[in-house]
N, C-alpha and C positions, 0 to 999 in steps of 0.2 A: 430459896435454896436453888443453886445452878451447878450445873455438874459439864464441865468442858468433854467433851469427846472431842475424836481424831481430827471432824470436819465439821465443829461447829458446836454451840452449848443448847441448852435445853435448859428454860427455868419454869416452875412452877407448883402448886401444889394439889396433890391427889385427896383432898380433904372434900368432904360435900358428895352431894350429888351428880355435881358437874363442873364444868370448870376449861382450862383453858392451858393448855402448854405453850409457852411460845420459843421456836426455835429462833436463834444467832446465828447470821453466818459472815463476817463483818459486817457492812450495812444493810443485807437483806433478811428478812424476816417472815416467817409463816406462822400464823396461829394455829392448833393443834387441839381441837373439841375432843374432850371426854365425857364420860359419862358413868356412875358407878355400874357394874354390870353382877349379875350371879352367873357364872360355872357351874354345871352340871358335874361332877367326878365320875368314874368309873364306877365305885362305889356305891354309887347313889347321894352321897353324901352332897355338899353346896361350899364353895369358897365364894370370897368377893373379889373382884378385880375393875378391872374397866374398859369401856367398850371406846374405839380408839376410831375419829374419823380423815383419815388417810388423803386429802387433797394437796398432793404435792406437785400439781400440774405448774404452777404458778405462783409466784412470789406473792407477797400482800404488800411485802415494801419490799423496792419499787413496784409499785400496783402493775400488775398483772405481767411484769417478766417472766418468759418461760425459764422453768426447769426443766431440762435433760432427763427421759428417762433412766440412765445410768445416773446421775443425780440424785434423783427421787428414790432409787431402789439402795444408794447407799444413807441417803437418811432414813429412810425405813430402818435400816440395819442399825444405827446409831440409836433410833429410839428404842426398838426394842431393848438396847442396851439400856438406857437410862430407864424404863421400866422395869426393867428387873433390878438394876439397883437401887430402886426405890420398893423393891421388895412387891411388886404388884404386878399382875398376871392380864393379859389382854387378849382383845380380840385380833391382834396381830401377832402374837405368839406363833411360833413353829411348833408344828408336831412332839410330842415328846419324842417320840421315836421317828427320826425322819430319815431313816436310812430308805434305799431305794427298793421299791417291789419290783416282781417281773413284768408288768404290763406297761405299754407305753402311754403317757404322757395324754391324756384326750383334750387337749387346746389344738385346735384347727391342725395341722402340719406337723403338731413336735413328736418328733421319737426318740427323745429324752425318756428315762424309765421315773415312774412314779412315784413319790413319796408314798411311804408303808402308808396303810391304810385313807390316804385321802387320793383323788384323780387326777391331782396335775404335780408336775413336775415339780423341783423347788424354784426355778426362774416364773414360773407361771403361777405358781400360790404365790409365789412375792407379789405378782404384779398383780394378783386378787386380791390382796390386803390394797394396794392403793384405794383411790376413790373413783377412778371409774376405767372398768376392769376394761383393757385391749384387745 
């Protein structure tokens, strides 16, 4: 199953325990580790989703071309699209509620205001979902 987005396709299947996304973007290519994961609810309650591992420093084909961080933070964005329309909930999921709190931003320098309830901004949680936080 493939599903084209704005910048590039995403195929693969969220069956198992683990497994493998592999993004398209003409000829370059990044594989994309999952894993099934449980959610905690508010409720108490438990859903399943998947725990998503975000290394989009670098191509895999052609082995080891950099990505852009501007790159990287809009494939990020594209896959959380293809996850939810695969009906599946992740560890790179946004806030349900991510409008901004009053306090600033606690990543080094930023005075960008907060996402409700978590401490970084939303450019600085994006760049926490990647795989190795700047």
């Amino acid at each position: 199953m493939a599903q084209v987005i704005a910048i590039g396709e995403f195929s693969g299947e969220l069956n198992g325990r683990d497994g493998h996304i592999l993004y398209r973007e003409a000829a370059k290519e990044i594989p994309i580790y999952w894993e099934l994961s449980i959610h905690e609810e508010l409720d108490g309650s438990r859903s399943y989703g998947v725990s998503v591992t975000c290394d989009f420093q670098y191509w895999a084909r052609p082995k080891a071309e950099p990505i852009s961080e501007k790159h990287q933070l809009e494939i990020l964005a594209a896959l959380r699209e293809w996850l939810h329309a695969q009906g599946k909930r992740s560890s790179v999921d946004l806030p349900k509620d991510s409008s901004e709190d009053s306090g600033n931003c606690l990543y080094k320098d930023c005075h960008r205001r907060q996402i409700k309830g978590v401490y970084y901004c939303r450019h600085h949680f994006d760049l926490s979902c990647l795989m190795n936080i700047r």
